[in-house]
N, C-alpha and C positions, 0 to 999 in steps of 0.2 A: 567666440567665447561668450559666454552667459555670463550674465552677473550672479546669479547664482551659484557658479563655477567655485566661485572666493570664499565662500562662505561655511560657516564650524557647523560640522554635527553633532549633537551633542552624544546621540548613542547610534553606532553603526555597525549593520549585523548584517556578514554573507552567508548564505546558507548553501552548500553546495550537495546534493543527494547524487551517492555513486550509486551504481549497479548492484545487484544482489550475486556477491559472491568477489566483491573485491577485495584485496589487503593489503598489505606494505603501506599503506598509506599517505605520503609525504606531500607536504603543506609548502611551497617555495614561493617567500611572501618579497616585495619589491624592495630594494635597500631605502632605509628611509622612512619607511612607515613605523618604526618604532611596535611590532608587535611581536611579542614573544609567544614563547610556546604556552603560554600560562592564559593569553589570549584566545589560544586554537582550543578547540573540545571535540571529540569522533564522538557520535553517540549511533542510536538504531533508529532509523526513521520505519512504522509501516505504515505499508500505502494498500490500492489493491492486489489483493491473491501475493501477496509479500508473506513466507511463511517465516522464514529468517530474520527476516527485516533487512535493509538495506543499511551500509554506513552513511552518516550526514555528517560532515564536516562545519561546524559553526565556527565562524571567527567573530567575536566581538571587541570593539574599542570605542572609549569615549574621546570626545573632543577631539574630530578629525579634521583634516582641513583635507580641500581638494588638491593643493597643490603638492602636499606630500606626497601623497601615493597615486603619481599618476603612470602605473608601469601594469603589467599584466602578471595579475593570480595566476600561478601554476598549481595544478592537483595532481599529484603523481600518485599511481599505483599499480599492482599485478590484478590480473584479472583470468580468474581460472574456473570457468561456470561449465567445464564438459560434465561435471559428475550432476547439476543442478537443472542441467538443459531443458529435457520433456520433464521435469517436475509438474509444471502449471499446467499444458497440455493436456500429461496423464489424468490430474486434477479434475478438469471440466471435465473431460468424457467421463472420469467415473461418477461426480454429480449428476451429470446428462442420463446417465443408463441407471441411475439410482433414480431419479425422478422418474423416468419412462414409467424402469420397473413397479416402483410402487402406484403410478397412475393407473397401469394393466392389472395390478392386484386390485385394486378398489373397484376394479369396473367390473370385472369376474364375481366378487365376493356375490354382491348385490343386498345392498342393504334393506331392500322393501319384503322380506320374507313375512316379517311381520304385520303388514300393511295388508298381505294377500290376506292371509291366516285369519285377520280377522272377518276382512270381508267373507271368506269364505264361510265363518260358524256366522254371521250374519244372513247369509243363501241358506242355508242349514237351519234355522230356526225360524225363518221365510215357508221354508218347504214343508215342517212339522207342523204346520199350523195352519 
């Protein structure tokens, strides 16, 4: 044991971020620690290619001691992502074939028509002369 072990926090915050697509959500905090539901907050954390945003679970409490809550955080939830699955997948390939695509249209176009055109009434006014 640490001597640090014994010692007040004075603000102490767990953040716990679920999966994209959980719910039921339930918080099963250790007897003893004195935190009520008024403690717990669900909010949306986004992160990358997060279109939904995922749940974050924050618990905040002041003035905690170590030796109160020396038991194990439970996060309980349902987890139902078949309908959200290839979302992110389908996502990149069609950025991917969007980017190709408009790479292959710019290179077709060609923007130097102008460039030709004039060199060419440049030849052309070379030759009349």
């Amino acid at each position: 044991m640490h001597g640090y072990d014994k010692s007040l926090t004075e603000t102490y915050t767990v953040k716990v971020i679920l999966p994209e697509g959980a719910s039921n959500i339930r918080v099963i905090m250790p007897t003893g620690c004195g935190i009520t539901n008024e403690h717990i907050s669900i909010s949306k954390y986004f992160g990358t290619l997060d279109w939904f945003g995922r749940p974050e679970v924050t618990i905040k409490k002041t003035n905690v001691v170590h030796d109160l809550c020396d038991d194990t955080l439970r996060v309980k939830y349902s987890f139902d992502n078949s309908k959200d699955l290839a979302l992110e997948p389908i996502c990149m390939f069609a950025m991917l074939f969007t980017l190709f695509a408009l790479a292959m249209f710019l290179t077709r176009v060609g923007f130097d028509k102008g460039v030709q055109h004039k060199k060419a009434s440049i030849e052309d006014k070379a030759k009349t002369n």
